[in-house]
N, CA, C and O atoms as a Tinker XYZ file with bonds, in Angstrom:
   348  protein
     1  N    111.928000  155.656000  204.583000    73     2
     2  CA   112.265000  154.962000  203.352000    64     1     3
     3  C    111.628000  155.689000  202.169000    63     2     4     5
     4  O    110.420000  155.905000  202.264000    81     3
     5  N    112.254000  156.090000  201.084000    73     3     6
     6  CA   111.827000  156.416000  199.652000    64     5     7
     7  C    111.362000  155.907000  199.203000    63     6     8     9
     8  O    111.541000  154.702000  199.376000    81     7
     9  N    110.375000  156.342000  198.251000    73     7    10
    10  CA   109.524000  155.364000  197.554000    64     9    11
    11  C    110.201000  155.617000  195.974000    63    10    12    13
    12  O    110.888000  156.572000  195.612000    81    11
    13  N    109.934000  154.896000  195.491000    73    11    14
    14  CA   110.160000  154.999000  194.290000    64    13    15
    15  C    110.263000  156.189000  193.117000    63    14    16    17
    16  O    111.131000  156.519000  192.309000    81    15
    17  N    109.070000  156.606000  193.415000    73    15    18
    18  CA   108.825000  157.723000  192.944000    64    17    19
    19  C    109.287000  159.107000  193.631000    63    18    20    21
    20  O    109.087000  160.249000  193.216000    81    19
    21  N    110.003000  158.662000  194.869000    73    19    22
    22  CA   110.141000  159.894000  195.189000    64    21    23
    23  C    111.731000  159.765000  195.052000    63    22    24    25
    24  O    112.393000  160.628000  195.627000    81    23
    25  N    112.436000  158.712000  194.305000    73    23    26
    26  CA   113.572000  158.794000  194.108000    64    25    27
    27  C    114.082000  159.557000  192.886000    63    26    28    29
    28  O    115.187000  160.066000  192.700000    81    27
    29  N    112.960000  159.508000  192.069000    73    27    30
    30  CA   112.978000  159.789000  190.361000    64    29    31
    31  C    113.006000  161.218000  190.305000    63    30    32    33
    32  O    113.755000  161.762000  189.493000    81    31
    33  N    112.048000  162.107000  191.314000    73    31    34
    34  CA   111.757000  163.318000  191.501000    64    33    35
    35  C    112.933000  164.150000  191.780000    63    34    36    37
    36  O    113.455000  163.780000  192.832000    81    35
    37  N    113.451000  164.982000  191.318000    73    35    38
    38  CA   114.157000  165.835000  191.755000    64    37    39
    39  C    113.415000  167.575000  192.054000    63    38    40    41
    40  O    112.875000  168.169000  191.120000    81    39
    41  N    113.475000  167.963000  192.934000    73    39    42
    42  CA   112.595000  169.383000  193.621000    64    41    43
    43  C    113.756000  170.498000  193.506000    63    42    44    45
    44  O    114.981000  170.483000  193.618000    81    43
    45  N    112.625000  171.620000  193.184000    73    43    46
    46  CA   111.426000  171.435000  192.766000    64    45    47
    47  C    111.003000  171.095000  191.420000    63    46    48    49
    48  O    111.899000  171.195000  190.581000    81    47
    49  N    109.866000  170.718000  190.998000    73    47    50
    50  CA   109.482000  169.835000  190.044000    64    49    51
    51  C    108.324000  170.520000  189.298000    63    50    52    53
    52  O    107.716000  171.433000  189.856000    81    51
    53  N    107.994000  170.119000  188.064000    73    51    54
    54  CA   106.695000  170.280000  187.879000    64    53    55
    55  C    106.098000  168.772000  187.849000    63    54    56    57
    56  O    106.830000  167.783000  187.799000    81    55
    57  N    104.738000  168.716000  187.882000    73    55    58
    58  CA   104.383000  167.005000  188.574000    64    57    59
    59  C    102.761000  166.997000  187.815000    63    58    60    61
    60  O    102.107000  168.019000  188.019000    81    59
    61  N    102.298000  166.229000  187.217000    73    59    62
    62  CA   101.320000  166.231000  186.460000    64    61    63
    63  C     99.820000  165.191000  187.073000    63    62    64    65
    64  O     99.572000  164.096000  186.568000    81    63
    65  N     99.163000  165.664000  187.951000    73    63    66
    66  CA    97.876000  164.792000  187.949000    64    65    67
    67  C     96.798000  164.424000  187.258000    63    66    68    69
    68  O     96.357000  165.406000  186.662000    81    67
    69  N     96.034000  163.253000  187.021000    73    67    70
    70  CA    95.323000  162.810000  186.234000    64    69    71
    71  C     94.065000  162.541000  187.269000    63    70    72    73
    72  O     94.357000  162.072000  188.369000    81    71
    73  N     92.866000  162.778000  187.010000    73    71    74
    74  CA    91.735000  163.375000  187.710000    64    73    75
    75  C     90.798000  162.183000  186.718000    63    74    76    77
    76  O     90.956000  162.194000  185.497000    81    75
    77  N     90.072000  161.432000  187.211000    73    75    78
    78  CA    89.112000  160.878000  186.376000    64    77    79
    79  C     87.708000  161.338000  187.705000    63    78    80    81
    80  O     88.043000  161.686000  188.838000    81    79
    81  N     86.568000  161.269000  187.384000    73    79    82
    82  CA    85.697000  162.052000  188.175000    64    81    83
    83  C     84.391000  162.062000  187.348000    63    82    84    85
    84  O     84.396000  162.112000  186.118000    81    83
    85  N     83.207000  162.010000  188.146000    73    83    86
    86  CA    81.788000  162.218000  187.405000    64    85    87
    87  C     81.694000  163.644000  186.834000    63    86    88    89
    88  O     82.041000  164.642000  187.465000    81    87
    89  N     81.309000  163.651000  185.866000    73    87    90
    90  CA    80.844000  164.584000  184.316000    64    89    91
    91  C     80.507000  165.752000  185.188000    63    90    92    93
    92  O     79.465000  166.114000  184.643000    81    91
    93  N     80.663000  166.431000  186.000000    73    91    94
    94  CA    80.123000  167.400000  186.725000    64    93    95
    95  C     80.843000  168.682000  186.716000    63    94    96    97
    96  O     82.053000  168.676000  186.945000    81    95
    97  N     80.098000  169.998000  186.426000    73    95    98
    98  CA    80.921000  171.054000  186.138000    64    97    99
    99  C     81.896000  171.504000  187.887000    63    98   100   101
   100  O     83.029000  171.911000  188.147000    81    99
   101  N     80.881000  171.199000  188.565000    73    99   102
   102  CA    81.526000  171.606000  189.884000    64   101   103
   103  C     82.695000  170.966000  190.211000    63   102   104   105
   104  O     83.654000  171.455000  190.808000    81   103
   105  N     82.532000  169.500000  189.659000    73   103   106
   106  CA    84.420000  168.950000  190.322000    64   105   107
   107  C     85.399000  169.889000  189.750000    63   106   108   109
   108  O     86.334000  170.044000  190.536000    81   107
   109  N     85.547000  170.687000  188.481000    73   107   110
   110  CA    86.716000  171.170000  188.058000    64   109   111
   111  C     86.960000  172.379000  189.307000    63   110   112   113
   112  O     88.024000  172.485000  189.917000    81   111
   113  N     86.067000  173.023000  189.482000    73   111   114
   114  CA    85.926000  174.213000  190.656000    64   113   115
   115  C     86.444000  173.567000  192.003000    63   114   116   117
   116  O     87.418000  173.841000  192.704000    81   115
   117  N     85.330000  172.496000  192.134000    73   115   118
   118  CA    86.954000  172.098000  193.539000    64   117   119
   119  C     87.816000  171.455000  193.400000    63   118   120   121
   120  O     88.447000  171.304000  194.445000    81   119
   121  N     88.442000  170.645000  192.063000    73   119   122
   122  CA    89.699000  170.471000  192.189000    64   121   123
   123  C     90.596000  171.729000  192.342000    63   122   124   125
   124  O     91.627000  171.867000  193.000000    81   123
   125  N     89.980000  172.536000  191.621000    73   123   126
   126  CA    90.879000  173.775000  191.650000    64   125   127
   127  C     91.180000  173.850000  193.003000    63   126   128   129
   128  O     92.154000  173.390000  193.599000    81   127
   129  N     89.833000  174.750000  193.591000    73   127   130
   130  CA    90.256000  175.151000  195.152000    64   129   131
   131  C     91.151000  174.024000  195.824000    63   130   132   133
   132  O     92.133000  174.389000  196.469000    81   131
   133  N     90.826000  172.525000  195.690000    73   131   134
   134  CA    91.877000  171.875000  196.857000    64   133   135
   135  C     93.509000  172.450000  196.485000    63   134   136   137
   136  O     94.287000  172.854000  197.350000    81   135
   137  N     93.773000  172.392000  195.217000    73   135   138
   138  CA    95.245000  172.659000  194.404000    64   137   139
   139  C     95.508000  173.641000  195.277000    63   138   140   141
   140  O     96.482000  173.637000  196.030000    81   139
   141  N     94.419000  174.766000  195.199000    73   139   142
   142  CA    94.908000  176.107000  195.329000    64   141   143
   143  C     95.508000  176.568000  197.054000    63   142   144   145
   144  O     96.376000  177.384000  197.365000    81   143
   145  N     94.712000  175.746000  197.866000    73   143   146
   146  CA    95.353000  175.592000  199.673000    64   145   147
   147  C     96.297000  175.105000  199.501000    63   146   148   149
   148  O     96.960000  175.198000  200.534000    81   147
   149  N     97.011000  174.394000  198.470000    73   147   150
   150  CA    98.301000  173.593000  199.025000    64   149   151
   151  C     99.184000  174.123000  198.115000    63   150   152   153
   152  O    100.351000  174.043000  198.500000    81   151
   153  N     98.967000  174.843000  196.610000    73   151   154
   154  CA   100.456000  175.296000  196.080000    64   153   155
   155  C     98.887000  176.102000  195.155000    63   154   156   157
   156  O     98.044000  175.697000  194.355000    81   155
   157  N     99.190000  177.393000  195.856000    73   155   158
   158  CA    98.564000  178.559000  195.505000    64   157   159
   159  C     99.256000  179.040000  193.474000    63   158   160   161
   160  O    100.282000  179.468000  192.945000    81   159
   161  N     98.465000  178.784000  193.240000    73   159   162
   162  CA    99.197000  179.426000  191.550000    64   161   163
   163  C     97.636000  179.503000  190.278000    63   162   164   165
   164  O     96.490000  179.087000  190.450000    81   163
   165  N     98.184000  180.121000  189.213000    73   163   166
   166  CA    97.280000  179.425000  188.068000    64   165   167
   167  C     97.132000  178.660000  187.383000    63   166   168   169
   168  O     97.853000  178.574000  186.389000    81   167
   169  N     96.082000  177.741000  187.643000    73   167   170
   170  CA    95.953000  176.218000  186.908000    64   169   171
   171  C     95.114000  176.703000  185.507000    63   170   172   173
   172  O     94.360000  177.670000  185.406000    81   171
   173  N     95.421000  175.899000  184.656000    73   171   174
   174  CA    94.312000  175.488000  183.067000    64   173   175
   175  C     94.763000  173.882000  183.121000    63   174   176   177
   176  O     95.708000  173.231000  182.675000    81   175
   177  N     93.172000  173.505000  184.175000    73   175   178
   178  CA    93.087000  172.035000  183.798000    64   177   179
   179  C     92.924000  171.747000  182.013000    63   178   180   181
   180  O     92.478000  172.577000  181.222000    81   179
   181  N     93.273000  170.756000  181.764000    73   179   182
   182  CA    92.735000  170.303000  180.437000    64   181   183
   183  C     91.643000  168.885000  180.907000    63   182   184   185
   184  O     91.739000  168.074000  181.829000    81   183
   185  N     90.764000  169.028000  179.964000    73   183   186
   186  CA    89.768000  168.024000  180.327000    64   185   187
   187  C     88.990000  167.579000  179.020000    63   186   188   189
   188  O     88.834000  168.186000  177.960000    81   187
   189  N     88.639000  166.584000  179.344000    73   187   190
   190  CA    88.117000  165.018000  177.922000    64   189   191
   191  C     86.965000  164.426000  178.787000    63   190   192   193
   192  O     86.942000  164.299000  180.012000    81   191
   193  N     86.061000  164.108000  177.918000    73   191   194
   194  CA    85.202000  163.952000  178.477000    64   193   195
   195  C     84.584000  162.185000  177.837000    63   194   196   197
   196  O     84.854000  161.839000  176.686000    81   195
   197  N     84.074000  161.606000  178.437000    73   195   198
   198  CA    84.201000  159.734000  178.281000    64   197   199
   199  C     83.181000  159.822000  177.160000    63   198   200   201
   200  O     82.382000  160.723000  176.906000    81   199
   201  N     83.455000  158.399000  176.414000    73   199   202
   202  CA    82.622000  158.588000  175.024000    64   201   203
   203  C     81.044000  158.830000  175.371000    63   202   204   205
   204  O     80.400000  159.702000  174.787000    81   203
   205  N     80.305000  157.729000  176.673000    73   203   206
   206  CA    79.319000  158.322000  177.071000    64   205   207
   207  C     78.676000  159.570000  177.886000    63   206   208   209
   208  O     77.536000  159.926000  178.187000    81   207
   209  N     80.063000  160.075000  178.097000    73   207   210
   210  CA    79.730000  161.583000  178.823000    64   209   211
   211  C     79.509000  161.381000  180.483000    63   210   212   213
   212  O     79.533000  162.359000  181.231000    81   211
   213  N     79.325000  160.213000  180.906000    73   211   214
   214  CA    79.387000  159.935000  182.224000    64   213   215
   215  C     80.630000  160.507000  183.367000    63   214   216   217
   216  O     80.590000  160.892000  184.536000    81   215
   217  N     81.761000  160.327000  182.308000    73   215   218
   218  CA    82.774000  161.013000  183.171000    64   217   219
   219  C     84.001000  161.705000  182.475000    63   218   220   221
   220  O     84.303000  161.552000  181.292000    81   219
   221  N     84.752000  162.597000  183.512000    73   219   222
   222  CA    85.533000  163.467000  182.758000    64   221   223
   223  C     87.149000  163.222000  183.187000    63   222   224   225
   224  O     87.312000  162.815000  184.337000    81   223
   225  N     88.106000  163.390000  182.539000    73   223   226
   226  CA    89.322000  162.824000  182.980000    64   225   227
   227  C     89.805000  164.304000  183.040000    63   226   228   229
   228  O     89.786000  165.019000  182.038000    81   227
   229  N     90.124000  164.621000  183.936000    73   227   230
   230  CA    91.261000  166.349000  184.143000    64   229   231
   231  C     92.843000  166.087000  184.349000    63   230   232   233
   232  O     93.134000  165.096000  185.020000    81   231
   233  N     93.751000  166.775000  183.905000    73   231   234
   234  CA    95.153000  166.946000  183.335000    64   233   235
   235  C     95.547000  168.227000  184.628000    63   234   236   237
   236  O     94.925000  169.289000  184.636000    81   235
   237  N     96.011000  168.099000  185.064000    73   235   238
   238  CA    96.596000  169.666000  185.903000    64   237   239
   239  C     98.058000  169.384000  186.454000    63   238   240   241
   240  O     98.309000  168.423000  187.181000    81   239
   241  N     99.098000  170.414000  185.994000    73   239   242
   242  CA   100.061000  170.425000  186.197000    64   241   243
   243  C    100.296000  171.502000  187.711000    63   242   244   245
   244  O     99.686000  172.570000  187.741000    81   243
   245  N    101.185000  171.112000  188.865000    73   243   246
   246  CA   101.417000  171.920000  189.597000    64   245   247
   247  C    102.997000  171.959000  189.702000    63   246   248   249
   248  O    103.687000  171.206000  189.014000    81   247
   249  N    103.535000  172.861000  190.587000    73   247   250
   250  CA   104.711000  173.037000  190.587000    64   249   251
   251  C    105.073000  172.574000  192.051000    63   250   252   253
   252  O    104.550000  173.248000  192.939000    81   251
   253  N    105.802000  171.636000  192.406000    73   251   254
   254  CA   105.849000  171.172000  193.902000    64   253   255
   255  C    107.235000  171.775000  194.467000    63   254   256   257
   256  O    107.986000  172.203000  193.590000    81   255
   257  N    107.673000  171.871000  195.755000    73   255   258
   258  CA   108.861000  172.086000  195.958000    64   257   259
   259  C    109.347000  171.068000  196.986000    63   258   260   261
   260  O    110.410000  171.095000  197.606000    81   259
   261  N    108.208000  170.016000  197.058000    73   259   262
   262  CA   108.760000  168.954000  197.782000    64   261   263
   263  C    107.959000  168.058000  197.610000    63   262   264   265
   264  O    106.826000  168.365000  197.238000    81   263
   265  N    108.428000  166.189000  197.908000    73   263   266
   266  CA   107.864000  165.193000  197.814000    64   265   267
   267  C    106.135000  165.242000  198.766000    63   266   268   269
   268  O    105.077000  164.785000  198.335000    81   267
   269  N    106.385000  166.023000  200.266000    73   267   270
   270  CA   105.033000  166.199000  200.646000    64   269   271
   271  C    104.134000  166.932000  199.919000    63   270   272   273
   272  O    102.945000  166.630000  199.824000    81   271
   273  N    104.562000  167.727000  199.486000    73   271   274
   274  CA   102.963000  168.545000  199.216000    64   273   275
   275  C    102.576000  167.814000  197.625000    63   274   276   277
   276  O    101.528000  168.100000  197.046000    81   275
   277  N    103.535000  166.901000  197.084000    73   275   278
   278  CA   102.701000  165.720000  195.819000    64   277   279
   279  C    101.866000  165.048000  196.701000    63   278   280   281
   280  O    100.690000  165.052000  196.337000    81   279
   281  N    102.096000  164.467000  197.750000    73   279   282
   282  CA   101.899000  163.159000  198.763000    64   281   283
   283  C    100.275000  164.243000  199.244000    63   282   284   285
   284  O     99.245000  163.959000  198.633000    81   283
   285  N    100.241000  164.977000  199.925000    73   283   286
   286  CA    99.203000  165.424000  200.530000    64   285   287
   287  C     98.192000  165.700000  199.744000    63   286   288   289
   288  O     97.052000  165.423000  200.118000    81   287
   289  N     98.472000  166.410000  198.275000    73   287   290
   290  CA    97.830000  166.871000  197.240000    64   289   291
   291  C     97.233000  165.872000  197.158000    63   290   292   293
   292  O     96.045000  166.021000  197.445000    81   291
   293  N     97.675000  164.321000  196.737000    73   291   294
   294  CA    97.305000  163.531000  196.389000    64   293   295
   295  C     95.963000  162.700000  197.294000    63   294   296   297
   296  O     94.856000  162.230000  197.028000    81   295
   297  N     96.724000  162.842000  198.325000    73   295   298
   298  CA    95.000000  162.662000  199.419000    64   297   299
   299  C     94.033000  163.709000  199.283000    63   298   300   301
   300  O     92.897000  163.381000  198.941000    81   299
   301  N     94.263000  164.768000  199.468000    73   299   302
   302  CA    93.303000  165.906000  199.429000    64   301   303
   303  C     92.384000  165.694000  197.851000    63   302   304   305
   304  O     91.178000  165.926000  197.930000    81   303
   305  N     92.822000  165.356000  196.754000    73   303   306
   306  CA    91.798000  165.236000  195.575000    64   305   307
   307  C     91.053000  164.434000  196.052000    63   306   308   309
   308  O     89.868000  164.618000  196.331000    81   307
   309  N     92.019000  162.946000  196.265000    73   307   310
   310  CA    91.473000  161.543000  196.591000    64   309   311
   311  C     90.012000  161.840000  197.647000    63   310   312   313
   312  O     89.189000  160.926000  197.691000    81   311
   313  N     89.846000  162.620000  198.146000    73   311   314
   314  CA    88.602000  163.279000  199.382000    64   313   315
   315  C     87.682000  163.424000  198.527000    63   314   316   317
   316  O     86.586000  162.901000  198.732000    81   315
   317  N     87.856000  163.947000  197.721000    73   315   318
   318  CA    86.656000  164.607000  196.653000    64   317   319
   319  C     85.332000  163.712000  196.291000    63   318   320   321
   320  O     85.458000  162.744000  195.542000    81   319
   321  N     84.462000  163.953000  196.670000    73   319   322
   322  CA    83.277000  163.126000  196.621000    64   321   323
   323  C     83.254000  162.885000  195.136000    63   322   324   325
   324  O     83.823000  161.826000  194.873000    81   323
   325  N     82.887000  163.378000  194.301000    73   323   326
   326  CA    82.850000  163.458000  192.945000    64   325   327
   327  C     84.279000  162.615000  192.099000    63   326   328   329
   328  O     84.248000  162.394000  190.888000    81   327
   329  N     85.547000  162.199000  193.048000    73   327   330
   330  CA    86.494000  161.576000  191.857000    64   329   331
   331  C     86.653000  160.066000  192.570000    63   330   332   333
   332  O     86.665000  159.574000  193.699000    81   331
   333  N     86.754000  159.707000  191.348000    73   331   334
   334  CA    86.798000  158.156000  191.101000    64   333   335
   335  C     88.536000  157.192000  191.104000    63   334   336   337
   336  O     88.913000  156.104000  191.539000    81   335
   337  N     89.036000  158.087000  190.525000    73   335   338
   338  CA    90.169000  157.480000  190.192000    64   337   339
   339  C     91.527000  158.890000  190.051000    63   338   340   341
   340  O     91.489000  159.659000  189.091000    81   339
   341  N     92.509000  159.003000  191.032000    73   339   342
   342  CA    93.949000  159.759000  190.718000    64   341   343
   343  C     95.087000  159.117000  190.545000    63   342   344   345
   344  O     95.536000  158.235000  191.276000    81   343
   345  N     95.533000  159.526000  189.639000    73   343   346
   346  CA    96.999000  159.148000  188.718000    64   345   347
   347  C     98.066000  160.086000  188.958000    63   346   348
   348  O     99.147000  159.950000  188.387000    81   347
């Protein structure tokens, strides 16, 4: 069964994640690397940082060529000791 979102999608796509995560320079370094095992390319996260500086919200666009590798991507951040919240 389709989900919703994977009805809207047409592949391949470009597909935009939202990263919220503790203020830490190292999460941007492994968000990268997880991106980079599953759709090898060059990322420029964009990143904002919370009014108290506690945490940082990251922007990264990838290019998918199918509904799995959004779906897997999406667990593989979700692992990340350091993030709090994916969009």
């Amino acid at each position: 069964m389709k989900t919703k979102l994977e009805e809207l999608l047409k592949f391949p796509c470009s597909f935009t994640y939202k990263v919220i995560g503790l203020a830490k320079p190292e999460l941007v370094d492994q968000l990268i690397k997880v991106i980079q095992l599953r759709i090898p390319g060059d990322y420029i996260p964009q990143i904002k940082s919370s009014n108290k500086g506690t945490y940082i919200s990251i922007s990264i666009t990838v290019f998918a060529n199918n509904f799995e590798q959004i779906e897997n991507l999406y667990y593989d951040i979700s692992k990340i000791n350091m993030v709090r919240m994916v969009l």
